[in-house]
N, CA, C and O of each residue as an XYZ file, in Angstrom:
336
protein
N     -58.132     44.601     -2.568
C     -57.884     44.431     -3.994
C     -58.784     43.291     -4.491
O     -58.772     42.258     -3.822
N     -59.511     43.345     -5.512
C     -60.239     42.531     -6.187
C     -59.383     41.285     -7.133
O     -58.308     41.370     -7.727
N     -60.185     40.313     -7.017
C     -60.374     39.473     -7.814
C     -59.413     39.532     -9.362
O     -58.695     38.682     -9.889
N     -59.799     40.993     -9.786
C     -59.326     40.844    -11.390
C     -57.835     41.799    -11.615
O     -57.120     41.944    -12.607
N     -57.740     42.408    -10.081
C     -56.375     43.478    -10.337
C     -55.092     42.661    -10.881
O     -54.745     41.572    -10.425
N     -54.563     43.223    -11.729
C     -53.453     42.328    -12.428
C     -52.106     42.366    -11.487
O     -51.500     43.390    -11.172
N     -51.831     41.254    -11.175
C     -50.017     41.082    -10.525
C     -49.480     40.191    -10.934
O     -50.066     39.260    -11.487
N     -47.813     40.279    -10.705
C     -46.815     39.908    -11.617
C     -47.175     38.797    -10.145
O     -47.918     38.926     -9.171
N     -46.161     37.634    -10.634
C     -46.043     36.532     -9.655
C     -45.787     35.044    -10.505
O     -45.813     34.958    -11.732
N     -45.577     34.095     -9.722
C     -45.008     33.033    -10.654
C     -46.047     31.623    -10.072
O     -46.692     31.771     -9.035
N     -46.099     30.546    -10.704
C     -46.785     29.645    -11.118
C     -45.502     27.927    -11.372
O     -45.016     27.566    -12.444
N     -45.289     27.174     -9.837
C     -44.168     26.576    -10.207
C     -44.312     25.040    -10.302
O     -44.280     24.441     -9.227
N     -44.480     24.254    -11.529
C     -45.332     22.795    -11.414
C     -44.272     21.656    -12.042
O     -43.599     21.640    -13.073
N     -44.408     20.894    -11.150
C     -43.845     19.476    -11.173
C     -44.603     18.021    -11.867
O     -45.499     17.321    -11.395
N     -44.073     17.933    -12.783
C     -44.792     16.463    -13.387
C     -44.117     15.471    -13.150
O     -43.022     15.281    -13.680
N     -44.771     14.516    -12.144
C     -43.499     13.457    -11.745
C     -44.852     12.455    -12.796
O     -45.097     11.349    -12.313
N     -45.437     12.724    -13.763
C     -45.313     11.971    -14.441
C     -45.452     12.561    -16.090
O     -46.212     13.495    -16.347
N     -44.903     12.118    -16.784
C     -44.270     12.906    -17.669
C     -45.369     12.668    -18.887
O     -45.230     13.450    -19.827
N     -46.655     11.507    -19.030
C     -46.922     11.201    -19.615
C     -47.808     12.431    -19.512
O     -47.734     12.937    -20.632
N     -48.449     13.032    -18.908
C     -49.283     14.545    -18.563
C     -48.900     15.731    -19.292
O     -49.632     16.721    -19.326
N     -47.544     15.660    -20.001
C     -47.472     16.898    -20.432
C     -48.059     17.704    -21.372
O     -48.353     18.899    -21.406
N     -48.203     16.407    -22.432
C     -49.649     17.150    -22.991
C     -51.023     17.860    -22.879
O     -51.596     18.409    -23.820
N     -51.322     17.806    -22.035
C     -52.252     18.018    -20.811
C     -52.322     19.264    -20.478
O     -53.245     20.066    -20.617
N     -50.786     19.435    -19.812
C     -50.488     20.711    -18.865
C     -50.250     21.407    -20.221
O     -50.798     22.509    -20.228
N     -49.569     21.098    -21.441
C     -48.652     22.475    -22.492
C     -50.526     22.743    -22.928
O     -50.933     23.904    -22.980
N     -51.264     21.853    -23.137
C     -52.673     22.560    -23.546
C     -53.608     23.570    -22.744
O     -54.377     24.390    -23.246
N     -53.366     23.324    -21.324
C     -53.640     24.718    -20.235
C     -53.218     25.400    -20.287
O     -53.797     26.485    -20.235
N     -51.431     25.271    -20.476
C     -50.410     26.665    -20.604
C     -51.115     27.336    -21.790
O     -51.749     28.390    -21.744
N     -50.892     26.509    -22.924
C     -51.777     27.027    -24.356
C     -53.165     28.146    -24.113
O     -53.254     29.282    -24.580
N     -54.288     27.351    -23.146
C     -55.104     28.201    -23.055
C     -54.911     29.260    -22.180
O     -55.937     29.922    -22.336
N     -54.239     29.816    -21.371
C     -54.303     30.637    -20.714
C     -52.751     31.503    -20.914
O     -52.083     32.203    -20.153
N     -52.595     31.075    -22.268
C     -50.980     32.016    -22.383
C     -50.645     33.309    -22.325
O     -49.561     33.773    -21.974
N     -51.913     34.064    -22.793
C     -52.222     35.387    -22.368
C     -51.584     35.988    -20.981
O     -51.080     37.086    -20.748
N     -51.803     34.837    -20.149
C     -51.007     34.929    -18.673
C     -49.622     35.315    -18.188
O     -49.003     36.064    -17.433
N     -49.526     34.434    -19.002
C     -48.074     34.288    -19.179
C     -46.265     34.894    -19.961
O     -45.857     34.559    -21.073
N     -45.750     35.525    -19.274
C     -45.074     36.105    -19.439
C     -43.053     35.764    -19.822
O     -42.232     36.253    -20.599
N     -43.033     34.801    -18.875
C     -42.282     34.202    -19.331
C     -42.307     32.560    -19.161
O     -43.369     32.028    -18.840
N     -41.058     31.721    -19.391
C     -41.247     30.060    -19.405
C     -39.564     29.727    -18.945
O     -38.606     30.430    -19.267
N     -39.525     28.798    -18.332
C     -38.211     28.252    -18.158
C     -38.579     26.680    -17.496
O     -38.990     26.528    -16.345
N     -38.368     25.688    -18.362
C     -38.306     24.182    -17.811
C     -37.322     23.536    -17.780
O     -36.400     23.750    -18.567
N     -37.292     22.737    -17.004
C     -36.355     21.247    -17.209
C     -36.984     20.373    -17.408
O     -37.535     20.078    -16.347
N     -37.270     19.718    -18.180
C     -37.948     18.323    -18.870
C     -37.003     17.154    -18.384
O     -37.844     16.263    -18.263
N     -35.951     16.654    -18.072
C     -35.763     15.539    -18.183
C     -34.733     15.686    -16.905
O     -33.510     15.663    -17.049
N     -35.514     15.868    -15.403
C     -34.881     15.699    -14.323
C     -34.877     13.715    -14.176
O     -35.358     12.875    -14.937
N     -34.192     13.573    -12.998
C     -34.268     11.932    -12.330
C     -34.320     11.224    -13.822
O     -35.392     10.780    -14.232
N     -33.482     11.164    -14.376
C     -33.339     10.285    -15.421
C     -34.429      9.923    -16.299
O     -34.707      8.778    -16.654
N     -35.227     11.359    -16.730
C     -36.292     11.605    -17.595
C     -37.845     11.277    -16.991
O     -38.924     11.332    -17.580
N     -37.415     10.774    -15.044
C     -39.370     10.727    -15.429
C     -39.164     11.788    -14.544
O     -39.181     11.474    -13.353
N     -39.025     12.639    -14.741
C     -39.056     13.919    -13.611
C     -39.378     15.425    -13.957
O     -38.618     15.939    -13.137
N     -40.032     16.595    -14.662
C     -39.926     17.872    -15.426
C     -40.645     19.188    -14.372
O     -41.754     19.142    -13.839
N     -40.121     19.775    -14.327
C     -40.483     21.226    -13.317
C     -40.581     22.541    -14.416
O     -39.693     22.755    -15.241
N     -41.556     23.207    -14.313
C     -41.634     24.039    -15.257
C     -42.228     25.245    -14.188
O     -43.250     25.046    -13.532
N     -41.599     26.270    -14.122
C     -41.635     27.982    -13.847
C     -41.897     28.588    -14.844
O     -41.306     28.503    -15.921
N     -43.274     29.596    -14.446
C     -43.983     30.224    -15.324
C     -43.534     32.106    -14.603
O     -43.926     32.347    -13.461
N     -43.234     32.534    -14.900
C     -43.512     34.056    -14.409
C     -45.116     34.738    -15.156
O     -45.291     34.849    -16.370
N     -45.964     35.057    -14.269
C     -47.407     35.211    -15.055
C     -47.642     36.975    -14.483
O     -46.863     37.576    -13.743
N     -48.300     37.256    -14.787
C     -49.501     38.688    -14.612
C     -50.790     38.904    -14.847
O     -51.429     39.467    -15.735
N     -51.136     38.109    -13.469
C     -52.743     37.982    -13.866
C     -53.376     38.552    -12.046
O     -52.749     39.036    -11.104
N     -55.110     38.136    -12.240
C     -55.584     38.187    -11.277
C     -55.846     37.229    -10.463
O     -55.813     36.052    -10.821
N     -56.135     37.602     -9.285
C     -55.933     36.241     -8.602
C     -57.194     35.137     -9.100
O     -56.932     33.947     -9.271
N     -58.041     35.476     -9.227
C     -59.093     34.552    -10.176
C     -59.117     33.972    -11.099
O     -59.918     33.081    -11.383
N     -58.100     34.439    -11.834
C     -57.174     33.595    -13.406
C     -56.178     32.935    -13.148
O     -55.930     31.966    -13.866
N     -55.304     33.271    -12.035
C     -54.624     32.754    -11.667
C     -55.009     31.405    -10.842
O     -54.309     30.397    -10.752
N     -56.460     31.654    -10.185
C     -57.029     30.310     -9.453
C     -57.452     29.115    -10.720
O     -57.334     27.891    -10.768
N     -57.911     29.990    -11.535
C     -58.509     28.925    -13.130
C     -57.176     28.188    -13.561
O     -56.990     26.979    -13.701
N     -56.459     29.052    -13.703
C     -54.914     27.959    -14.172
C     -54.446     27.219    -13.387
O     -54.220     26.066    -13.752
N     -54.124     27.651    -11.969
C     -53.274     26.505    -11.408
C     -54.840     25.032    -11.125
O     -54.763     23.814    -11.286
N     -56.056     25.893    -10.677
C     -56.899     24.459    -10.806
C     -56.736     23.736    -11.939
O     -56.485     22.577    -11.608
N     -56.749     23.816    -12.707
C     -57.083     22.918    -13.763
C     -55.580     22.018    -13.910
O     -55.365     20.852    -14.240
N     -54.847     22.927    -13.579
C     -53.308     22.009    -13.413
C     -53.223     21.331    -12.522
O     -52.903     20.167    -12.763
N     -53.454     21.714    -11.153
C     -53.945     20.748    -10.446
C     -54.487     19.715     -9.879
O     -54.217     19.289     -8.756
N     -55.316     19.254    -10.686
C     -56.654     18.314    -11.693
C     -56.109     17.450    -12.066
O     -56.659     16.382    -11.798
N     -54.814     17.357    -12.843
C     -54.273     16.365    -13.342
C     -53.537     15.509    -13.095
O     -52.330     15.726    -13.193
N     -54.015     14.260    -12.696
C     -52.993     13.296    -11.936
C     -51.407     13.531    -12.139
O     -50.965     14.198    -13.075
N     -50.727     13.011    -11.317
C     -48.966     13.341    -11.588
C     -48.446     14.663    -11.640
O     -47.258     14.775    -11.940
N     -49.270     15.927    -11.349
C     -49.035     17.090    -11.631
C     -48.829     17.794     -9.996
O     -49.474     17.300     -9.071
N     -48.100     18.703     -9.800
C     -47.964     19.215     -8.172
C     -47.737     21.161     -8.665
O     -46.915     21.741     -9.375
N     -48.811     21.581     -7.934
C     -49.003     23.016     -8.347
C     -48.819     24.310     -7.560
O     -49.906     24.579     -7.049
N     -47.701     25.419     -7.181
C     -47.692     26.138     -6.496
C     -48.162     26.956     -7.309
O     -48.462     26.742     -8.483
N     -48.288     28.450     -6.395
C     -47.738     29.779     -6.959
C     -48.370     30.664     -6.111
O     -49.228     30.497     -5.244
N     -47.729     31.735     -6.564
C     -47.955     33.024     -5.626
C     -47.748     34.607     -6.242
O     -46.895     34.888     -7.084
N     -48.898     35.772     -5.526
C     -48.886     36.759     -6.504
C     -47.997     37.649     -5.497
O     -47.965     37.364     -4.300
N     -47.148     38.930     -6.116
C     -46.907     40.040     -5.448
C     -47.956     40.626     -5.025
O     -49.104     40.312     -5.340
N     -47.567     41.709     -4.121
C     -48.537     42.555     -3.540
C     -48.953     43.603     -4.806
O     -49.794     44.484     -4.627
């Protein structure tokens, strides 16, 4: 399977620093097309703590462009993984 075949799969990132979020909602922003659904907690450990789950449908090559660039950003911690 190539590069651009589309799969469902999720995208799961931790900001243990909270001052970044602007940052990360402007990647989510650019690549929202991706993105399918959203579910966060913003104010884990007594607000410096936020985990945000993305459910996405992309390729694995779009999927490498988003989580890099999230990745990139100090205070930021980036999984994810596609279905078959």
């Amino acid at each position: 399977m190539d590069g651009t075949a589309k799969r469902y799969g999720f995208v799961g990132i931790i900001l243990s620093d909270r001052g970044q979020a602007p940052a990360v909602q402007r990647i989510l922003s650019e690549y929202s097309g991706l993105i399918c659904g959203r579910m966060g907690l913003p104010h884990l450990e007594n607000g410096t703590l936020s985990v945000i789950t993305l459910i996405v449908r992309a390729g694995t090559d779009e999927l490498g462009a988003l989580t890099g660039k999230l990745g990139r950003i100090g205070g930021v911690s980036v999984k994810s993984a596609l279905g078959k």
